[in-house]
C-alpha positions as CSV (number, residue, x, y, z in Angstrom):
1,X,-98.8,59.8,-3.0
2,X,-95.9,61.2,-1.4
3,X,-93.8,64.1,-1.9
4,X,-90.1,63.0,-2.1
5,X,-88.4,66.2,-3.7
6,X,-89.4,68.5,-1.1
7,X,-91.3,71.4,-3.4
8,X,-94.3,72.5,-1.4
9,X,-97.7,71.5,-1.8
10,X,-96.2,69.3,-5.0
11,X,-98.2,66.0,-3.6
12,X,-101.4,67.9,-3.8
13,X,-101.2,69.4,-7.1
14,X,-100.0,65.7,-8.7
15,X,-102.9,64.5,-6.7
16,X,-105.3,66.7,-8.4
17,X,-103.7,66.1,-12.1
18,X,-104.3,62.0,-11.3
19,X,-107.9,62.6,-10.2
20,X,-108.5,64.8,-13.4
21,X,-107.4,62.0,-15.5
22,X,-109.8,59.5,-13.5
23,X,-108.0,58.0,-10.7
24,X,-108.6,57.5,-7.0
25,X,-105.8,59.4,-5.0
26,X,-106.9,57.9,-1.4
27,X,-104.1,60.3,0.6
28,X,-100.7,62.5,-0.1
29,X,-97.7,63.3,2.1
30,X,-94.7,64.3,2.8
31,X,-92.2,61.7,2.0
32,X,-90.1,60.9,5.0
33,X,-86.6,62.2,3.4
34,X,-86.8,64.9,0.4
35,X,-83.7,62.6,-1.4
36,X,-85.8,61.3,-4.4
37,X,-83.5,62.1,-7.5
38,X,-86.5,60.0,-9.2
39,X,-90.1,59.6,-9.2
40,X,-91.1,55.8,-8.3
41,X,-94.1,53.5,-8.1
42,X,-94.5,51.1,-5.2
43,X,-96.8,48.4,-6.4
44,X,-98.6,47.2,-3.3
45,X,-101.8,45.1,-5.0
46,X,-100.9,43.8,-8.0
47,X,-103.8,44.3,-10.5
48,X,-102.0,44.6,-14.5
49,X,-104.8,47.0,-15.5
50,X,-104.3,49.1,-13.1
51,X,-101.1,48.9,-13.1
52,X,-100.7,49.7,-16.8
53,X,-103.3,52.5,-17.2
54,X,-101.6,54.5,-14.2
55,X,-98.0,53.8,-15.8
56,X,-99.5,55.3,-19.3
57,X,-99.7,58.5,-17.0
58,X,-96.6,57.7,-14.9
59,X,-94.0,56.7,-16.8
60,X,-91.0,56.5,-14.1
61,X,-88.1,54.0,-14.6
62,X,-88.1,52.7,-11.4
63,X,-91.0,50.5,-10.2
64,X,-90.6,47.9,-6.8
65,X,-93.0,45.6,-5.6
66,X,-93.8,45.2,-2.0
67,X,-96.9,43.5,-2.2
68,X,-99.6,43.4,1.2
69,X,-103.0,41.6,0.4
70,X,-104.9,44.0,3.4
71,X,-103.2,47.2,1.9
72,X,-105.3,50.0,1.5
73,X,-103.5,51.1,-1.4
74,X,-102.7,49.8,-5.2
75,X,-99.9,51.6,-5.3
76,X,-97.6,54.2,-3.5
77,X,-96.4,57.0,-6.0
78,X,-93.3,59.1,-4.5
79,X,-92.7,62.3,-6.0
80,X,-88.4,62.7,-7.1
81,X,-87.2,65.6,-8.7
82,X,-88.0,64.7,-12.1
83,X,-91.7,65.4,-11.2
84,X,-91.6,68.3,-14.2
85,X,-90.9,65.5,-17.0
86,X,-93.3,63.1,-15.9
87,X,-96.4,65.3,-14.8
88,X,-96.0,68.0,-17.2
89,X,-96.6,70.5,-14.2
């Protein structure tokens, strides 16, 4: 999880509104640039069920794929400035 919009302590409270609705949120940053326009999901392992219950709860437009077998993470989540419309915060 990664904070790409800049607003402080924004990657914490979407990290704590994941874990409420039952997911594993394994770290959150700072994004390196604050230039996210949009929020996106990195896929990184690609499980479907996984996949598809976090996009129920995440339902950005923009989705990549850079899949890594030894990656410690399913997916990478970073925070645009839509962050209002998509996590009701």
């Amino acid at each position: 999880m990664l904070n790409g919009c800049g607003k402080k302590r924004l990657a914490r409270e979407v990290r704590n509104v994941l874990i409420d609705k039952g997911f594993d949120v394994l770290s959150f940053d700072n994004a390196d640039k604050f230039l996210y326009e949009k929020t996106v999901i990195i896929i990184r392992n690609m499980n479907y069920d996984k996949f598809n219950m976090l996009y129920k709860e995440v339902p950005v437009k923009k989705v990549y794929m850079q899949i890594n077998e030894h990656s410690l993470y399913d997916f990478i989540i970073i925070i645009g400035k839509d962050y209002k419309r998509i996590f009701a915060l």
